[in-house]
Residue, then its C-alpha position, 0 to 999 in steps of 0.5 A: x471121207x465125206x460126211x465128219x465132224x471135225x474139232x480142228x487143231x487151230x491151235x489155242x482157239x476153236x473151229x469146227x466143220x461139219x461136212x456131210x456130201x456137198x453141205x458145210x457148216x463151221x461152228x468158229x473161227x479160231x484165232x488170228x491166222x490160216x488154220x482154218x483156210x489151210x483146211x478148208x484148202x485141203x479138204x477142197x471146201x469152197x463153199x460155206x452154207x452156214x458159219x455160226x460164231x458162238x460169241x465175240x472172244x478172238x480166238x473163236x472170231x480171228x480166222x474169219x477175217x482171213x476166210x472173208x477176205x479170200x476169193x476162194x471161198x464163199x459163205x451164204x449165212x453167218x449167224x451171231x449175238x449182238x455183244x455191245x461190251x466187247x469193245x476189240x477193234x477185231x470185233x468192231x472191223x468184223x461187224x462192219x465188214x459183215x454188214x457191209x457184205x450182206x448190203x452187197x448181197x454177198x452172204x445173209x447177215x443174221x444177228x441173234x443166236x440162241x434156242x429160238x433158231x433152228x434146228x440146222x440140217x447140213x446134210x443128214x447131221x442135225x446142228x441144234x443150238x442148245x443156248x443160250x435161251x432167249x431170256x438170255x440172249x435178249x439181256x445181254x452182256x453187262x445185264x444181270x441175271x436173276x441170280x444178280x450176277x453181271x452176264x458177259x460175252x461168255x455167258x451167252x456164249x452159243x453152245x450146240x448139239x451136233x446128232x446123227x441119226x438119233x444119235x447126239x454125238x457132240x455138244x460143243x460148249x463155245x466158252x460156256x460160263x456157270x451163269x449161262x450153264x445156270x440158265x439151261x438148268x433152269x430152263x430144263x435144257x438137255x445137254x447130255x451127248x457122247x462127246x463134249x468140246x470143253x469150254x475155255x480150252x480147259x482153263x479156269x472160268x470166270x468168276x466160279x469154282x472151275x472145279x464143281x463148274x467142270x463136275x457139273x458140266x460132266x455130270x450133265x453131258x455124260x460125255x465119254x470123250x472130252x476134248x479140249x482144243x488147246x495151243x501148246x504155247x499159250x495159257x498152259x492148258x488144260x489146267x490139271x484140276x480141271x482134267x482131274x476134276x472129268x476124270x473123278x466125275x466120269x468113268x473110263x472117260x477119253x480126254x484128247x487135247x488136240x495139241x500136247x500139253x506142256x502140263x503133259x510133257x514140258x519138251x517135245x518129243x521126236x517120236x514120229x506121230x504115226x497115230x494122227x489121223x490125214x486131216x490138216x492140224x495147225x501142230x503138225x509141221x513143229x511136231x505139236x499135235x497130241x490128239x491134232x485134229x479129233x474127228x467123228x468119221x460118219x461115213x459108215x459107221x460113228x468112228x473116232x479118230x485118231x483111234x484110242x489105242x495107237x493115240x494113248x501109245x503115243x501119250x505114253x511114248x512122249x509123255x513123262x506126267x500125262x494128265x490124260x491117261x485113260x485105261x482101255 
């Protein structure tokens, strides 16, 4: 398979690779940890062409220090928003060590992120940054807003359309908040897309109702499948009012959580999870992985993998309380 969108199980935390032929993009990082070298290593990728960090949280930024520090694979272009309220040691040592690598010419360092860049090709698959807008990007967290609400890194977290051939297959929302989704309306940006990566990992969102916040969302994308990139072990995501809420907005939605939910089934089964799909997940060798890593085969036609029918058998083998449960 050579041309995919994969939405890889890094556990809590986001990463995706848009492969198409010999160009690569990665849109975040995950957490901490090898997840995303893992897959790299065995999807044989040595070559980044562009890497774009939707903002400064380290479950979207901790793999990259690891990916930076190995000699087996290069990056040509990085893409982030400058973020002066994010005060991590994590972000503080990854600015610098970035600055430093584009001073030795190792990779371009570009620091803005927002509708004003692109479209990126990777191949034939089109990357589009949805937003934030320029308006907002330029005030930045701890700004205000012209509604007087207080921007934070979620707020200007970059969200991005991923098409194929006219088609818009994916919007992946990074940690989209309600002020940064306010944004877009108000400049009249599109979001609708086939396929959603919900923010926050399905958990509850600053400062709003997380429920009319997840309706709208929907409402918007008119996403069909919703996948929720979570880890088992941390945060008890996705919250049941939040898939409650996409399952009242959507018909016959799917929902893929890449690791099994302990909302779903508070134990973990010892059915052999024959659904997966070949692709590396973090959830694998402990028996974690729900949907595991969800991809977007293109190589012939638009396919979704794992396939719909044989994941829900499993859901309903290892689930006693599935939030998800879809009718096919």
């Amino acid at each position: 398979m050579a041309t995919y969108v994969a939405i890889i199980d890094v556990g809590h935390g986001n990463s995706t690779v848009i492969k198409d032929e010999d160009e690569t993009f990665i849109i975040d990082c995950g957490s901490r940890g090898t997840a995303l070298i893992e897959f790299l290593e065995a999807e044989k990728i040595n070559n980044i062409d562009s890497l774009f960090l939707s903002h400064a949280d380290q479950d979207h930024i901790g793999g990259l220090v690891k990916l930076l520090s190995t000699d087996e694979v290069s990056v040509k272009h990085i893409y982030v928003n400058t973020d002066s309220s994010k005060g991590s040691a994590l972000w503080d040592d990854l600015v610098y060590e970035l600055s430093q690598q584009s001073e030795k010419q190792k990779l371009n360092f570009n620091v803005g992120l927002s509708r004003a860049n692109g479209p990126f090709s990777c191949g034939g698959i089109q990357l589009s940054v949805v937003g934030p807008t320029p308006y907002l990007a330029a005030k930045g967290p701890g700004g205000v807003d012209r509604r007087g609400k207080t921007i934070t890194s979620n707020s200007i977290s970059a969200s991005f359309h991923v098409s194929w051939q006219d088609e818009t297959l994916a919007y992946l929302a990074g940690d989209l908040d309600e002020i940064g989704l306010n944004d877009l309306k108000d400049h009249k940006v599109s979001i609708k897309a086939s396929l959603m990566v919900f923010p926050h990992h399905g958990g509850l969102s600053e400062d709003a109702d997380s429920v009319a916040f997840t309706r709208e969302l929907c409402r918007l994308t008119e996403a069909k499948t919703v996948v929720f990139s979570i880890g088992r072990n941390q945060h008890h995501n996705p919250r049941p009012e939040i898939v409650a809420a996409v399952r009242q907005e959507v018909d016959n939605v799917r929902i893929a959580c890449t690791q099994l939910s302990r909302n779903c089934a508070k134990s973990l089964h010892k059915v052999v999870p024959v659904h997966l799909n070949s692709f590396f997940a973090k959830g694998k060798p402990d028996n974690e992985c729900c949907g595991g890593t969800f991809v977007i085969d293109l190589a012939e036609k638009v396919q979704y993998l794992p396939d719909m029918a044989s994941h829900q058998a499993f859901i309903d083998a290892v689930a006693a309380t599935p939030l998800c449960r879809t009718k096919i």
